[in-house]
DRENTORKOL-3810 file (N, C-alpha, C; in nm, 4 decimals):
REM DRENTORKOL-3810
@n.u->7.9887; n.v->12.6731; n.w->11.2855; ca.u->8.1265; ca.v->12.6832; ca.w->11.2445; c.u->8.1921; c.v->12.5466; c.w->11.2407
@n.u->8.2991; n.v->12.5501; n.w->11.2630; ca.u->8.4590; ca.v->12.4155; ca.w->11.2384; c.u->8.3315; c.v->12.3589; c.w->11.3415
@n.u->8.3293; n.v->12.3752; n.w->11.5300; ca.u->8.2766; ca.v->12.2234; ca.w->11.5673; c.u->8.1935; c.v->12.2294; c.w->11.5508
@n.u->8.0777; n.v->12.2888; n.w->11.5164; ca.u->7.9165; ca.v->12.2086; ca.w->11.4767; c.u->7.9672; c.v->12.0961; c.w->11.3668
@n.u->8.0423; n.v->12.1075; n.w->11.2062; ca.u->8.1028; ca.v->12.0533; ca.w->11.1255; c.u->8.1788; c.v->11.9110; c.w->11.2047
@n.u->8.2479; n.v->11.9525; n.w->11.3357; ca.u->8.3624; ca.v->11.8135; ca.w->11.4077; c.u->8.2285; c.v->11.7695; c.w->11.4688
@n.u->8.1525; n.v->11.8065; n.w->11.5435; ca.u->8.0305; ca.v->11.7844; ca.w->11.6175; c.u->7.9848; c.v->11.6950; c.w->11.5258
@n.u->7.9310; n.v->11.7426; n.w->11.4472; ca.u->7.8266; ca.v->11.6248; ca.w->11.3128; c.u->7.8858; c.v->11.5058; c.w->11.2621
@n.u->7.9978; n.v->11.5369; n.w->11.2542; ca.u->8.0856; ca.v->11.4037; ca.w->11.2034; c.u->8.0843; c.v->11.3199; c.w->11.2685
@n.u->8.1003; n.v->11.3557; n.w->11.4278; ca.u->8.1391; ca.v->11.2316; ca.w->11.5365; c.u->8.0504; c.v->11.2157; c.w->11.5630
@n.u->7.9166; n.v->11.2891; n.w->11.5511; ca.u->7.8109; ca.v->11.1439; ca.w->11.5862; c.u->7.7609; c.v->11.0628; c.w->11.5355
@n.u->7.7772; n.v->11.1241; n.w->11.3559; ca.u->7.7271; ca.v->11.0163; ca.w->11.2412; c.u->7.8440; c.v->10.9233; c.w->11.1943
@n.u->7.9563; n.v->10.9137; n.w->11.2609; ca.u->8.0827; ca.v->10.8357; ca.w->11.2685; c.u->8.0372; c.v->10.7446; c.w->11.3808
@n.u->7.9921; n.v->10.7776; n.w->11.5134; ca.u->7.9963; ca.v->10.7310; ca.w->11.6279; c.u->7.8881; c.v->10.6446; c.w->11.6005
@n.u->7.7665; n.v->10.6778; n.w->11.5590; ca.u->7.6139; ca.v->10.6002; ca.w->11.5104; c.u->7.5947; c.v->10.5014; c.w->11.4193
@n.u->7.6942; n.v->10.5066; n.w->11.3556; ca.u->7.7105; ca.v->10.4301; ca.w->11.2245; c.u->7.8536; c.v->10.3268; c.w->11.3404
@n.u->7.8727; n.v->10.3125; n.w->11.3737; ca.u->7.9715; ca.v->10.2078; ca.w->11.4647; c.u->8.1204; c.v->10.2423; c.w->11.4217
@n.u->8.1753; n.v->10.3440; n.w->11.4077; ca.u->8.3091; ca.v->10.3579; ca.w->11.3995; c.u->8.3918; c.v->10.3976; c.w->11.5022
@n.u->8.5020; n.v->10.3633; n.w->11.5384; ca.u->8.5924; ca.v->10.3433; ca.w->11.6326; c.u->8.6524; c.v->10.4202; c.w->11.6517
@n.u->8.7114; n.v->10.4887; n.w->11.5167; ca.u->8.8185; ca.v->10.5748; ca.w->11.5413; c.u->8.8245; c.v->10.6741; c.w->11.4170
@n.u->8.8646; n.v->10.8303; n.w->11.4159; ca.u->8.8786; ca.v->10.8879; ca.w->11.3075; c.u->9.0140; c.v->10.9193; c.w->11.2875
@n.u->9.0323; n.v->10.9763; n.w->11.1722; ca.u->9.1837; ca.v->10.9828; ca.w->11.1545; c.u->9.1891; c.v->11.0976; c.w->11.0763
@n.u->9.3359; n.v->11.2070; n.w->11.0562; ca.u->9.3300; ca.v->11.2763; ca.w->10.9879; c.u->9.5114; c.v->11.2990; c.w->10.9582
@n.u->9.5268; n.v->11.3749; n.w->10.8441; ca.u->9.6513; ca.v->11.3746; ca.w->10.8217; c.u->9.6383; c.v->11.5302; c.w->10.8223
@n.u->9.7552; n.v->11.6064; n.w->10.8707; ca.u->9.7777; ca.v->11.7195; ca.w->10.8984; c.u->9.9398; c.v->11.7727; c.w->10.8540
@n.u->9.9382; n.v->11.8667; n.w->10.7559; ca.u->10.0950; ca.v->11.9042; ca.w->10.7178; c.u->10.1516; c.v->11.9499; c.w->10.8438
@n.u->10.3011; n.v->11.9285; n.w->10.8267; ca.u->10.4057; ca.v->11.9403; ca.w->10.9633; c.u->10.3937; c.v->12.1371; c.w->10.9827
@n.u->10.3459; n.v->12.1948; n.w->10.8430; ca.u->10.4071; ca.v->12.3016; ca.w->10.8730; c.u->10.2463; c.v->12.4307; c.w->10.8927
@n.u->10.1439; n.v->12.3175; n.w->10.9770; ca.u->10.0221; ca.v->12.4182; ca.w->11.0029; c.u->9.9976; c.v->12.3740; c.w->11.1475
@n.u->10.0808; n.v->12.4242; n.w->11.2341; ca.u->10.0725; ca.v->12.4184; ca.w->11.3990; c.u->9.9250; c.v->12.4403; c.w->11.4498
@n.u->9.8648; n.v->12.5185; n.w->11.3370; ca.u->9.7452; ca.v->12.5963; ca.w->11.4131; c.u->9.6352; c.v->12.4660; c.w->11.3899
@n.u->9.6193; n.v->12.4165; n.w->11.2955; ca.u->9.5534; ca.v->12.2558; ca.w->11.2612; c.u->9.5639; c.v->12.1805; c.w->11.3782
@n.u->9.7159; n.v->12.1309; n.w->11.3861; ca.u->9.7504; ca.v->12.0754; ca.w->11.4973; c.u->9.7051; c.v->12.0889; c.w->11.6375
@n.u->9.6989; n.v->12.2249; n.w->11.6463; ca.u->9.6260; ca.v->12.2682; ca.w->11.7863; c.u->9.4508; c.v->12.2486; c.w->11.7790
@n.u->9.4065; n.v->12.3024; n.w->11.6543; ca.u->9.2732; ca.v->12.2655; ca.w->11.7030; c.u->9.2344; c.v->12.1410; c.w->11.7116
@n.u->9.2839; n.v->12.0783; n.w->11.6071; ca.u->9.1952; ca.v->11.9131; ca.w->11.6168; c.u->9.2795; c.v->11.8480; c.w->11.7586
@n.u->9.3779; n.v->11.8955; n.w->11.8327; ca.u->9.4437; ca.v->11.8390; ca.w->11.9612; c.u->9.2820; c.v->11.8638; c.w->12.0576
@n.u->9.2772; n.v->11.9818; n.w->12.0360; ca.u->9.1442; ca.v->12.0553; ca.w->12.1153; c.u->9.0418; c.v->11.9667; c.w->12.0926
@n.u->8.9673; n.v->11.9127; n.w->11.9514; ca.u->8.9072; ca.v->11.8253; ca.w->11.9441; c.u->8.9509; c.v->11.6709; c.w->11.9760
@n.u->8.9844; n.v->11.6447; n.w->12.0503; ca.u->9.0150; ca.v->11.5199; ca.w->12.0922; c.u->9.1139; c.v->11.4289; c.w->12.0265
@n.u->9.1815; n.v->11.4730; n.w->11.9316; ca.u->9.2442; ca.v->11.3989; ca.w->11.8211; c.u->9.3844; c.v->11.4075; c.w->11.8931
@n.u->9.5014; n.v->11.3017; n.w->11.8689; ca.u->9.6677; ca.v->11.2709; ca.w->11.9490; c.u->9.7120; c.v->11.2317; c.w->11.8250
@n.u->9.8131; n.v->11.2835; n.w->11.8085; ca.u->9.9442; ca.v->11.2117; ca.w->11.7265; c.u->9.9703; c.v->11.0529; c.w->11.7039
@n.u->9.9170; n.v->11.0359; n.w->11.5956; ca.u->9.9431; ca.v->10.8940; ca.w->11.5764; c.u->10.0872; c.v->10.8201; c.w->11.4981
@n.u->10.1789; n.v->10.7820; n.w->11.5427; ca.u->10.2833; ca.v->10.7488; ca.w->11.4744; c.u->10.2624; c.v->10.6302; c.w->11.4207
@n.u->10.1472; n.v->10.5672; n.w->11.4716; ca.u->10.1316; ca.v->10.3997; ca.w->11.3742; c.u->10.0954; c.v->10.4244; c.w->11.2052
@n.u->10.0627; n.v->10.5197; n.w->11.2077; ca.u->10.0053; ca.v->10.5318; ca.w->11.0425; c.u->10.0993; c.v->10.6611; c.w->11.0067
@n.u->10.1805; n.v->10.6189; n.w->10.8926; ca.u->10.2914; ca.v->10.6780; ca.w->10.8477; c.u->10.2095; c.v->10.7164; c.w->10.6936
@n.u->10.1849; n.v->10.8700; n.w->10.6473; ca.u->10.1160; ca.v->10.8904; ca.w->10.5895; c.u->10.2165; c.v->10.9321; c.w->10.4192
@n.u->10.1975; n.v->10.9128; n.w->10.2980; ca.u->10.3074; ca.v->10.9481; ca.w->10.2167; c.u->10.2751; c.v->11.0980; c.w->10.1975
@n.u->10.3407; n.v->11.1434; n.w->10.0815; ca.u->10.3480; ca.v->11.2629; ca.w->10.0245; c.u->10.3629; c.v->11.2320; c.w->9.8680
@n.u->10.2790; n.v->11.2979; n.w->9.7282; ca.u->10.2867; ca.v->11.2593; ca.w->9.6405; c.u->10.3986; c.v->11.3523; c.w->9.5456
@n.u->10.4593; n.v->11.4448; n.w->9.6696; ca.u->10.5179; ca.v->11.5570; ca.w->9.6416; c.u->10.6942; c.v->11.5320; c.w->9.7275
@n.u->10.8013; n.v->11.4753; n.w->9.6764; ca.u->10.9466; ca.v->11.3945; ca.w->9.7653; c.u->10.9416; c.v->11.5361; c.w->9.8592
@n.u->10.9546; n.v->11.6332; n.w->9.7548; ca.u->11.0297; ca.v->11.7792; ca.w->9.8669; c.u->10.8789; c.v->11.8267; c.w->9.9539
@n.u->10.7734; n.v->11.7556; n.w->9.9724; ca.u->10.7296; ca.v->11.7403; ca.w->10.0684; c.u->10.6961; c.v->11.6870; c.w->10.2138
@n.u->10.7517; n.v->11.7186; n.w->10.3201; ca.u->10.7264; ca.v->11.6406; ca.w->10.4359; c.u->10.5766; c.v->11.5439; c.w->10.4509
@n.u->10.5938; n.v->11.4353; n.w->10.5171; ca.u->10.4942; ca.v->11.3684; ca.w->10.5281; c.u->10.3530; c.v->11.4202; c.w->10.6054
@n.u->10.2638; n.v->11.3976; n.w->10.5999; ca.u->10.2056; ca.v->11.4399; ca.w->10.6811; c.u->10.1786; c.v->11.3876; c.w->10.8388
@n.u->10.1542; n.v->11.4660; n.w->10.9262; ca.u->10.1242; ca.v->11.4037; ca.w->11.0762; c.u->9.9869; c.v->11.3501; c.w->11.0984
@n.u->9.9850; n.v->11.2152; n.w->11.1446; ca.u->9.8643; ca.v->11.1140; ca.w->11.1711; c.u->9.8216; c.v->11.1654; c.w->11.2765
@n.u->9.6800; n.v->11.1946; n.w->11.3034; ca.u->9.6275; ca.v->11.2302; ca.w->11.4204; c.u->9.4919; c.v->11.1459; c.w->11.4218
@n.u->9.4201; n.v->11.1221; n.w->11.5657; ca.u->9.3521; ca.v->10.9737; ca.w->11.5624; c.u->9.2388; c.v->11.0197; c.w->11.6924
@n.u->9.1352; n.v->10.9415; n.w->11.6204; ca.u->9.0405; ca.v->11.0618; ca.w->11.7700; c.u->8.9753; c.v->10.9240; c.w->11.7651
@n.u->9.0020; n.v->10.8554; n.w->11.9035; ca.u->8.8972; ca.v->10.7029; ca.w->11.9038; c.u->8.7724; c.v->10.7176; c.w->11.9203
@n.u->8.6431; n.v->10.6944; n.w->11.9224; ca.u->8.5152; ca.v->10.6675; ca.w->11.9733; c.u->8.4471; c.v->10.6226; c.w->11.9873
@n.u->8.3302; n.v->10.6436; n.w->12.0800; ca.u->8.2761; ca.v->10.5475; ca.w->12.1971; c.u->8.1307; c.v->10.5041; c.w->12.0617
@n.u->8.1401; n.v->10.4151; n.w->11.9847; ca.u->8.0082; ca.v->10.3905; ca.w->11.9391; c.u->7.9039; c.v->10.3782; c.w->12.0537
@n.u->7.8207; n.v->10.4579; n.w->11.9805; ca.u->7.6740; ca.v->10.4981; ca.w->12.0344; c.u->7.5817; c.v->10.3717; c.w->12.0911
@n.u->7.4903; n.v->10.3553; n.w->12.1220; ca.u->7.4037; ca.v->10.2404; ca.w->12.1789; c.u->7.3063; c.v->10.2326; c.w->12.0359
@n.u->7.2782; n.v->10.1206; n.w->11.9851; ca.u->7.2273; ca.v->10.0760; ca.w->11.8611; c.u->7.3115; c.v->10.1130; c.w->11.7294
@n.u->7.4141; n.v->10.1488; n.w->11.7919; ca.u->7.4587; ca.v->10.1251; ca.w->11.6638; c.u->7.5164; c.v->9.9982; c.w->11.6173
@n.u->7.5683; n.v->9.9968; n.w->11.5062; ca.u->7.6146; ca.v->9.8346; ca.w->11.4126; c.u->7.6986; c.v->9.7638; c.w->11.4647
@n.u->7.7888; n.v->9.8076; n.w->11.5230; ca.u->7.9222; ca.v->9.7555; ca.w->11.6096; c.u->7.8730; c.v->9.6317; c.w->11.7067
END
């Protein structure tokens, strides 16, 4: 399911030497919000995300850091 999918990402994110993931999430899907909170991901206010849509709210930055792996590129 969803974490085998979050599972796979972060280790071929983590293996490959990346630091941090990021995701943008609409203001008006709480339930998003809650799971990727669950997956390790926090509210990021440094990255202010647009909307290509005005009468759309922006979206919310959420930011999941990680520990690159041992051999990886980093």
């Amino acid at each position: 399911g969803e974490e085998a999918l979050m599972d796979a990402v972060t280790a071929a994110a983590s293996q490959a030497g990346v630091r941090a993931l990021q995701i943008g999430i609409r203001a008006d899907q709480p339930r998003l919000l809650r799971y990727y909170e669950a997956q390790g991901f926090v509210r990021d206010d440094s990255v202010q995300l647009g909307s290509s849509n005005p009468r759309t709210a922006p979206a919310i930055t959420m930011t999941r850091q990680l520990v690159p792996r041992a051999g990886s590129r980093s």
